[in-house]
PDB file as gemmi writes it, atoms N, CA and C in Angstrom:
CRYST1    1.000    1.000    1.000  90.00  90.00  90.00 P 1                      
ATOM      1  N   UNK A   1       3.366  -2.370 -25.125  1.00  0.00           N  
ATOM      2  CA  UNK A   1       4.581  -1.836 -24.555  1.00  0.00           C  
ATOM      3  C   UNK A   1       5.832  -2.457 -25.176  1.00  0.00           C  
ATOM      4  N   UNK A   2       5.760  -3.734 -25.453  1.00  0.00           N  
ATOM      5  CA  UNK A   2       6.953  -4.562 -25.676  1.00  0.00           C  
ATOM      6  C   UNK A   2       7.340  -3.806 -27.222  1.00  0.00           C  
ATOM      7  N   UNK A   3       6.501  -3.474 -28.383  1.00  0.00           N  
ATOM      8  CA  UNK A   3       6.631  -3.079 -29.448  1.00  0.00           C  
ATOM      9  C   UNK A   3       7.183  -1.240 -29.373  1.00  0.00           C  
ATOM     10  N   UNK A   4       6.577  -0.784 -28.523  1.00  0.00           N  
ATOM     11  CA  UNK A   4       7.212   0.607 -27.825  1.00  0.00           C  
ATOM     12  C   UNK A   4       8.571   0.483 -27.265  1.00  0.00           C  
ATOM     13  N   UNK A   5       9.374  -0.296 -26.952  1.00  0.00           N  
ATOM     14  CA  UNK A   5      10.731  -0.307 -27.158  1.00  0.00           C  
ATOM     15  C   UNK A   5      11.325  -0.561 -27.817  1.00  0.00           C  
ATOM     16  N   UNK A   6      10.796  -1.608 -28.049  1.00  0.00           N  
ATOM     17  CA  UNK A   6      11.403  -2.619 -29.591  1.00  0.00           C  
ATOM     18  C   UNK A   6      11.504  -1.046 -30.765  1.00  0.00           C  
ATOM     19  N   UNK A   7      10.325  -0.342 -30.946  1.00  0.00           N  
ATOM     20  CA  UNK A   7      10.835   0.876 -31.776  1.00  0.00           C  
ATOM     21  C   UNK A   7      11.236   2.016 -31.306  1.00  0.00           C  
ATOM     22  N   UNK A   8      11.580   2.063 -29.914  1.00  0.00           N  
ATOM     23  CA  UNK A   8      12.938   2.873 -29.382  1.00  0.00           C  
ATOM     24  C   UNK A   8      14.529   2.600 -29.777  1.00  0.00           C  
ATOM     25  N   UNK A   9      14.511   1.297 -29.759  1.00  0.00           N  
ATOM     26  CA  UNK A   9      15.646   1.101 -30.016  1.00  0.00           C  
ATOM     27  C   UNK A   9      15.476   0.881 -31.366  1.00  0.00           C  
ATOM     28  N   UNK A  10      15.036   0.623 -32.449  1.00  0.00           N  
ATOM     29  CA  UNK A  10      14.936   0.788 -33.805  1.00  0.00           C  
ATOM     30  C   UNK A  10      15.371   1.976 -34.258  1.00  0.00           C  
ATOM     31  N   UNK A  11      14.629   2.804 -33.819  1.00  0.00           N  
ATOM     32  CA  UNK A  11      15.165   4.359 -34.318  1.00  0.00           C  
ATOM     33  C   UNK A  11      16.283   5.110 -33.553  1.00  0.00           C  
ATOM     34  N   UNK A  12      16.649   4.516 -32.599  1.00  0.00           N  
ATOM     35  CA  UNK A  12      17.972   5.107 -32.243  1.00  0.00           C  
ATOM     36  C   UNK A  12      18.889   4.469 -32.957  1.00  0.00           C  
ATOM     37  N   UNK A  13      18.934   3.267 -33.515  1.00  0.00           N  
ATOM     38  CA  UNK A  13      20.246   2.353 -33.871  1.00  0.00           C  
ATOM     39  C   UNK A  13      19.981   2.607 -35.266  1.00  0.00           C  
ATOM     40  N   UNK A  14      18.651   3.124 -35.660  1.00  0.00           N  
ATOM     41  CA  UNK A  14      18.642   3.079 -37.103  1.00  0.00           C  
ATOM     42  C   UNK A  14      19.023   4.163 -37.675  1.00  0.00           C  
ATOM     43  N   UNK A  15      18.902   5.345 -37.060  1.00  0.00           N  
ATOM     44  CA  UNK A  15      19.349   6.593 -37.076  1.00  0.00           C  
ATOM     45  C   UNK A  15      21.205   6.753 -37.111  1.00  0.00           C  
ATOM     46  N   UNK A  16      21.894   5.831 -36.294  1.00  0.00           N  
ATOM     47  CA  UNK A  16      23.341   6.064 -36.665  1.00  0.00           C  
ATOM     48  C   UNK A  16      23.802   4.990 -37.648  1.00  0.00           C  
ATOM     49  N   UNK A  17      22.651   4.136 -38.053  1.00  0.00           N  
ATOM     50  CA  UNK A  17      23.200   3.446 -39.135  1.00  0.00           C  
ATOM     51  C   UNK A  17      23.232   3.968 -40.467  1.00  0.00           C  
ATOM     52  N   UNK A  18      21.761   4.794 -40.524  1.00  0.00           N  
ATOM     53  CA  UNK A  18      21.981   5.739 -41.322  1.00  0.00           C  
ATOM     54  C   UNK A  18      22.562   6.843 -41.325  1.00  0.00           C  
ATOM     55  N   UNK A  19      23.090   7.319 -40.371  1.00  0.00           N  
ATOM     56  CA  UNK A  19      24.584   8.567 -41.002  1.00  0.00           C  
ATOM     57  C   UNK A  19      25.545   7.779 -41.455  1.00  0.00           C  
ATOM     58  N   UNK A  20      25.732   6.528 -40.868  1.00  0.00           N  
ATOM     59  CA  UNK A  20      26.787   5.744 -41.687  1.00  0.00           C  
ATOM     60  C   UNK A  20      26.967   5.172 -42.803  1.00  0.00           C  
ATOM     61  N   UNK A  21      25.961   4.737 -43.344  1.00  0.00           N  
ATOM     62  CA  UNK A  21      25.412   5.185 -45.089  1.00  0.00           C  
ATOM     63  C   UNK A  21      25.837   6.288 -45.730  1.00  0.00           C  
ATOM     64  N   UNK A  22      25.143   7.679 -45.122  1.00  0.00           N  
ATOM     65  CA  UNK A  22      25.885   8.536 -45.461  1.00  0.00           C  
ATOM     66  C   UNK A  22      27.469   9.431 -45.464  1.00  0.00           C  
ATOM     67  N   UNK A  23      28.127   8.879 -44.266  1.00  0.00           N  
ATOM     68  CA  UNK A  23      29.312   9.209 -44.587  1.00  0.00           C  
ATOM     69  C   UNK A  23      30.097   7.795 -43.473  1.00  0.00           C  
ATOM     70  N   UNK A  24      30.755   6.702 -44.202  1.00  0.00           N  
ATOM     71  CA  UNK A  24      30.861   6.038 -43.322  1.00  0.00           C  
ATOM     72  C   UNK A  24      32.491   6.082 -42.768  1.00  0.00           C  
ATOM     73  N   UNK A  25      32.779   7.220 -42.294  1.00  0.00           N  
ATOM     74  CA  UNK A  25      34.477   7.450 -41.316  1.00  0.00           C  
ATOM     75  C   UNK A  25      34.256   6.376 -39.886  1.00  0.00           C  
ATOM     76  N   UNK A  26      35.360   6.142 -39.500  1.00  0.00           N  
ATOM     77  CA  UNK A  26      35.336   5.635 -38.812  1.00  0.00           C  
ATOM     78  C   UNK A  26      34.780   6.066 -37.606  1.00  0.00           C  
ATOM     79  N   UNK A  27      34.694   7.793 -37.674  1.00  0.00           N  
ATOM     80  CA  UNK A  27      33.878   8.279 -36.456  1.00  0.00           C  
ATOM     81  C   UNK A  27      32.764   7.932 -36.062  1.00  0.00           C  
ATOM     82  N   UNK A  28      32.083   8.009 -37.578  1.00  0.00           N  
ATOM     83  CA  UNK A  28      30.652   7.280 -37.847  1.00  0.00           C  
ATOM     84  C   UNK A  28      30.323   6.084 -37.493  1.00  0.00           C  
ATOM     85  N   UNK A  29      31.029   4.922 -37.805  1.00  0.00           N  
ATOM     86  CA  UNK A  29      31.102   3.684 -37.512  1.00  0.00           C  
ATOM     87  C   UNK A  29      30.894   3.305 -36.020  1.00  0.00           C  
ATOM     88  N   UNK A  30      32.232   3.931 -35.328  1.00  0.00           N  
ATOM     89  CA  UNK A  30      32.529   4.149 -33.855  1.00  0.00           C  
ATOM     90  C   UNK A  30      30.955   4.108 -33.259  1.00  0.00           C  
ATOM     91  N   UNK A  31      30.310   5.610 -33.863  1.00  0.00           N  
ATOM     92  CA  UNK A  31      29.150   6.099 -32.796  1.00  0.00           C  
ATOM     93  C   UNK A  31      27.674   4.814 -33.076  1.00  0.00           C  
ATOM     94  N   UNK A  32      27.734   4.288 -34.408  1.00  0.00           N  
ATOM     95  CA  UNK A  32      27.084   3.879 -34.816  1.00  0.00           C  
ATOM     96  C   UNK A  32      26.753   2.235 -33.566  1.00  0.00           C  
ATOM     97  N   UNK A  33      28.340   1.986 -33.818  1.00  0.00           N  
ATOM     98  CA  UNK A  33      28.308   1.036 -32.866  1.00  0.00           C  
ATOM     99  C   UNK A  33      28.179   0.890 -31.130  1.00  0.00           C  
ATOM    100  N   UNK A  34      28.599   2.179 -31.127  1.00  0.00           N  
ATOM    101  CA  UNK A  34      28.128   2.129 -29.750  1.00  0.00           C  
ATOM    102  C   UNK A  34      27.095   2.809 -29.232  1.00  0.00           C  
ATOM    103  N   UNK A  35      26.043   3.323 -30.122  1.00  0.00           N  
ATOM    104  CA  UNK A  35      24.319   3.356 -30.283  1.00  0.00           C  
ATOM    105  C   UNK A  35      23.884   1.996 -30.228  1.00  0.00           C  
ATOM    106  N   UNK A  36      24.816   0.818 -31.026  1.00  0.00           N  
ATOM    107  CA  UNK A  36      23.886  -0.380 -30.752  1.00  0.00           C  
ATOM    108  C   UNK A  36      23.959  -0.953 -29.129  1.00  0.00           C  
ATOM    109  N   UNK A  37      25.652  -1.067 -28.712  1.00  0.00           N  
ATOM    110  CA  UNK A  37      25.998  -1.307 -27.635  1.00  0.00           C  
ATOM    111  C   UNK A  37      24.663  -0.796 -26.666  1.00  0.00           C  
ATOM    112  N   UNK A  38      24.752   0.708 -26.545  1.00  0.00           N  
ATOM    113  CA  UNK A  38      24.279   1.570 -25.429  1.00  0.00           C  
ATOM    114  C   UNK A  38      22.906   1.458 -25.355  1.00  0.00           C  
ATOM    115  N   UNK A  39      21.983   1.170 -26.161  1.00  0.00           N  
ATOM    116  CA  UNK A  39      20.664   0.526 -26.906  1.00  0.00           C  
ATOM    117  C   UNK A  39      20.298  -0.878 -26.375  1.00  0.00           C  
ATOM    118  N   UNK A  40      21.501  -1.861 -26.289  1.00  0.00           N  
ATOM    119  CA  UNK A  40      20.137  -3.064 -26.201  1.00  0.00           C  
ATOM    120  C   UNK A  40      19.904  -3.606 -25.215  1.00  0.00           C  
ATOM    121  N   UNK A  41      19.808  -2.710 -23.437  1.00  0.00           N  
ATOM    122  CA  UNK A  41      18.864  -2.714 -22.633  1.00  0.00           C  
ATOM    123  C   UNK A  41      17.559  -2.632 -22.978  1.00  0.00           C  
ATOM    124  N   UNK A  42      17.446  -1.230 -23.948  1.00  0.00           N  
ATOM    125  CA  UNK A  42      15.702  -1.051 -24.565  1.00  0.00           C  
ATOM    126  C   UNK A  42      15.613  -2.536 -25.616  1.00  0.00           C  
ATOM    127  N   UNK A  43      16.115  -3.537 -26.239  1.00  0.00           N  
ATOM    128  CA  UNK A  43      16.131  -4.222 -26.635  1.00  0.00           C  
ATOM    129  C   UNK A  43      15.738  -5.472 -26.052  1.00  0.00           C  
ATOM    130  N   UNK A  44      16.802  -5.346 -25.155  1.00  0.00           N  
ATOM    131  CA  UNK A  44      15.918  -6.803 -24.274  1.00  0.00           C  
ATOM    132  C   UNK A  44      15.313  -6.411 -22.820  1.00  0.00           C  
ATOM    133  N   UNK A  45      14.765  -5.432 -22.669  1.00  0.00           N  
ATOM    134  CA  UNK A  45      13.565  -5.223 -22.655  1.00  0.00           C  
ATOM    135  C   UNK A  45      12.182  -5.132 -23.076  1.00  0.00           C  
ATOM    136  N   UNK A  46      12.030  -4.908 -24.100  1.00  0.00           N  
ATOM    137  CA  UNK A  46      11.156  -5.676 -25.058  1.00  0.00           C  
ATOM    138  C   UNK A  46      11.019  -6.971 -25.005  1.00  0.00           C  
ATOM    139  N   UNK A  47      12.268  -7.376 -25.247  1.00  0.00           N  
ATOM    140  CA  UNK A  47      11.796  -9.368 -24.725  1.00  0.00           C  
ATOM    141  C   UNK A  47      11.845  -9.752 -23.886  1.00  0.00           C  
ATOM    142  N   UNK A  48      12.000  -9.005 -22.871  1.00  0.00           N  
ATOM    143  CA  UNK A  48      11.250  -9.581 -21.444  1.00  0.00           C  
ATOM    144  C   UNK A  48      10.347  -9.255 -21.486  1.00  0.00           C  
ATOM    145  N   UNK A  49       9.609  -7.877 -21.795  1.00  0.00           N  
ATOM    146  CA  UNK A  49       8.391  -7.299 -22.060  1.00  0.00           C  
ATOM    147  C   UNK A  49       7.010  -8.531 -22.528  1.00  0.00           C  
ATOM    148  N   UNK A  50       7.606  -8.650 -23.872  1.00  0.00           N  
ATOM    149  CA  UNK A  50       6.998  -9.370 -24.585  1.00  0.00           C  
ATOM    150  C   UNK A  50       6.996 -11.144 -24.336  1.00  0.00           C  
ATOM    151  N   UNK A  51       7.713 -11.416 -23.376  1.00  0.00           N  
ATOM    152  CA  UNK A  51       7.586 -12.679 -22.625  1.00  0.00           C  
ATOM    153  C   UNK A  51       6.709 -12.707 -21.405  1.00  0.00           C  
ATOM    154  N   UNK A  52       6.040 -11.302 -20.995  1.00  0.00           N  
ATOM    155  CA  UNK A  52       5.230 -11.647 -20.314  1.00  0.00           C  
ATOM    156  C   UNK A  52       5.626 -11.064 -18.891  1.00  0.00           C  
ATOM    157  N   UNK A  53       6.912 -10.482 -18.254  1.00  0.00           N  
ATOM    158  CA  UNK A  53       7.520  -9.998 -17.347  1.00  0.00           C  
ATOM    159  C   UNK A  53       7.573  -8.889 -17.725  1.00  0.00           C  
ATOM    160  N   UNK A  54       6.451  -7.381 -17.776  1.00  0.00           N  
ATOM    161  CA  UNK A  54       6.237  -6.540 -18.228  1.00  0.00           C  
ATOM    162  C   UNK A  54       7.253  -5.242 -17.534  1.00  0.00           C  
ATOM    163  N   UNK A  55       6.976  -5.036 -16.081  1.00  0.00           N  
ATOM    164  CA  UNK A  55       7.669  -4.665 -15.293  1.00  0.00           C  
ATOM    165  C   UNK A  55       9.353  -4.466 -15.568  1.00  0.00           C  
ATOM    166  N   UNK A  56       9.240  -5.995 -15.299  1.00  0.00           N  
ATOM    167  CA  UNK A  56      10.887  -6.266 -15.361  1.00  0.00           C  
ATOM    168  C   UNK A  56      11.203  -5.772 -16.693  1.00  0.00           C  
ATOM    169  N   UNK A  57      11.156  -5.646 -17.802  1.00  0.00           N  
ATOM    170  CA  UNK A  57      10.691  -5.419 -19.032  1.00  0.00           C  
ATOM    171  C   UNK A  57      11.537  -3.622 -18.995  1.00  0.00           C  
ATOM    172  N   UNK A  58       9.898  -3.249 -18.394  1.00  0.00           N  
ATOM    173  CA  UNK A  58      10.727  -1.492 -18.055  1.00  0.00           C  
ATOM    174  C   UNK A  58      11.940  -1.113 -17.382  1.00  0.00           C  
ATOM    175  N   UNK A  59      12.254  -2.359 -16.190  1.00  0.00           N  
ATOM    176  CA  UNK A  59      13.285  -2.330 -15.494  1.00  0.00           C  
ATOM    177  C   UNK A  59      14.317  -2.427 -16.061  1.00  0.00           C  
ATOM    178  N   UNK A  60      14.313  -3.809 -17.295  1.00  0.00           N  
ATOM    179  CA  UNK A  60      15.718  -3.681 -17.999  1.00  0.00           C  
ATOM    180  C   UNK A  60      16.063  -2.405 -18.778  1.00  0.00           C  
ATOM    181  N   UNK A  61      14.766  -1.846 -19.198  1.00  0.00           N  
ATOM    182  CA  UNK A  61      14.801  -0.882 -20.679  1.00  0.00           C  
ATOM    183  C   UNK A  61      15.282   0.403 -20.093  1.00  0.00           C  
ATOM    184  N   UNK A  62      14.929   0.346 -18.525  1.00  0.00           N  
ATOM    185  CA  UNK A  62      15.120   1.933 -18.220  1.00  0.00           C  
ATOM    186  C   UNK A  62      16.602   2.126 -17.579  1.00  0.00           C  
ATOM    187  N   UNK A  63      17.565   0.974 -17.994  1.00  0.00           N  
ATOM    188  CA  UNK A  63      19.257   0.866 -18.299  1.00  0.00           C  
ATOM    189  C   UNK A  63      19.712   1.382 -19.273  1.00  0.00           C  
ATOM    190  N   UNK A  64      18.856   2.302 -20.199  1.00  0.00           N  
ATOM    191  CA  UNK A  64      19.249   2.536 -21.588  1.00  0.00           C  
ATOM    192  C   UNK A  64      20.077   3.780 -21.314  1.00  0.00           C  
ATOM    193  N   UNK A  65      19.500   4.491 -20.853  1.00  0.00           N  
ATOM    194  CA  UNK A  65      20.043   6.263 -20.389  1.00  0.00           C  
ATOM    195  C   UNK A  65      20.853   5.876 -19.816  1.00  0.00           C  
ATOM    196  N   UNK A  66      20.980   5.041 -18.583  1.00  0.00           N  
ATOM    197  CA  UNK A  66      22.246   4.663 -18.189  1.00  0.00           C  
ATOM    198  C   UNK A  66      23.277   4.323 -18.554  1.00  0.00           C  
ATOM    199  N   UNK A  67      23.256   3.654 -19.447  1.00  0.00           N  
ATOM    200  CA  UNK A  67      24.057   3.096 -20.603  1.00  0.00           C  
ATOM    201  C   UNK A  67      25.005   4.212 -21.000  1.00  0.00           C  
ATOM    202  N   UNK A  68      24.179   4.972 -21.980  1.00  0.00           N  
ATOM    203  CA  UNK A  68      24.531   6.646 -22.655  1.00  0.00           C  
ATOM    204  C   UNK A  68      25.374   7.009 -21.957  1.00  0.00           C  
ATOM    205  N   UNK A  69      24.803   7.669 -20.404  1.00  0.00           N  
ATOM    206  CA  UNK A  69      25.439   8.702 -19.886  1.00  0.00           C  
ATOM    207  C   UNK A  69      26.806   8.089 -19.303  1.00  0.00           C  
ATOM    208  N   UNK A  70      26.839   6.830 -19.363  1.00  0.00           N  
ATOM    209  CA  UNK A  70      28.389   5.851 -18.939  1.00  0.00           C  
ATOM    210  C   UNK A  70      28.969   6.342 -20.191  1.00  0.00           C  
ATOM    211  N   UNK A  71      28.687   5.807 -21.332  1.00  0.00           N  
ATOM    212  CA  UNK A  71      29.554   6.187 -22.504  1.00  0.00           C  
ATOM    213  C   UNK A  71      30.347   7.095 -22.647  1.00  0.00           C  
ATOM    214  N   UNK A  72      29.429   8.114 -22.344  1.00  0.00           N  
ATOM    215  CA  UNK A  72      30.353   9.147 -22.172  1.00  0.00           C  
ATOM    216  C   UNK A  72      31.937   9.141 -21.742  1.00  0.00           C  
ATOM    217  N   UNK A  73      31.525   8.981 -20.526  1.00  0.00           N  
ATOM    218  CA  UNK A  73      32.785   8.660 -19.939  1.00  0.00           C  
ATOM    219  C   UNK A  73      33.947   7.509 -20.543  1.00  0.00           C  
ATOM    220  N   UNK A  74      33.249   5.817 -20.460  1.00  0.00           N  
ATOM    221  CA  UNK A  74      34.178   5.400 -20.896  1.00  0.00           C  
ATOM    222  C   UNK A  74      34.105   4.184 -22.154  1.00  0.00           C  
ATOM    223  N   UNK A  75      34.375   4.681 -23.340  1.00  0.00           N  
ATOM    224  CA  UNK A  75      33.976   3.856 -24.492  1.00  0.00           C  
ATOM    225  C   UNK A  75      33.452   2.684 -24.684  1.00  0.00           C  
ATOM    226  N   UNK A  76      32.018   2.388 -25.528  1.00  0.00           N  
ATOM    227  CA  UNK A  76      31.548   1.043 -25.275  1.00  0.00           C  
ATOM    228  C   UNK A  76      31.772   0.290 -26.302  1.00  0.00           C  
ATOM    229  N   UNK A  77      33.292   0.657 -27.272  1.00  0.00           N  
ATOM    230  CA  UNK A  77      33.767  -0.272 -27.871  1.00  0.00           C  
ATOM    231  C   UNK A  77      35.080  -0.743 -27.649  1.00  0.00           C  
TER     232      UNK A  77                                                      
END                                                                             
C-alpha cells in the first residue's frame, strides 16, 4: 500500500512537471506547483503507511482530493 501512494503522487506531480518541460509559462509552473502542494497528503501518507500506521496512512492520503477541490477555490501558492 505504502508504494501505491508513493506512485500516486509520483504521477500526479510528475505529470505537471512534465508539461513544464514542455512549455514552462508561468501558468505551467503555477499548476505544477500546486500539484506538488495539493499532492503531499498522498505523500506522507505513504510514510506513515510505510512506518507501519497503515490506516492512519489512508487517513492522511485520503486529504489529497481534499486538497484539490480547496484549490480551486483558494490558491495553494
Amino acid at each position: 500500500m505504502p508504494a501505491v501512494l508513493a506512485a500516486g503522487y509520483a504521477v500526479r506531480y510528475g505529470r505537471a512537471q512534465a508539461r513544464v518541460l514542455a512549455d514552462p509559462s508561468p501558468a505551467r509552473v503555477r499548476a505544477a506547483v500546486g500539484a506538488g502542494i495539493t499532492g503531499l497528503p498522498a505523500l506522507q501518507g505513504a510514510l506513515t503507511a510505510r512506518a507501519g500506521a497503515r490506516l492512519l496512512g489512508l487517513a492522511v492520503a485520503g486529504a489529497a482530493p481534499l486538497g484539490r477541490r480547496l484549490a480551486r477555490l483558494i490558491s495553494p501558492t
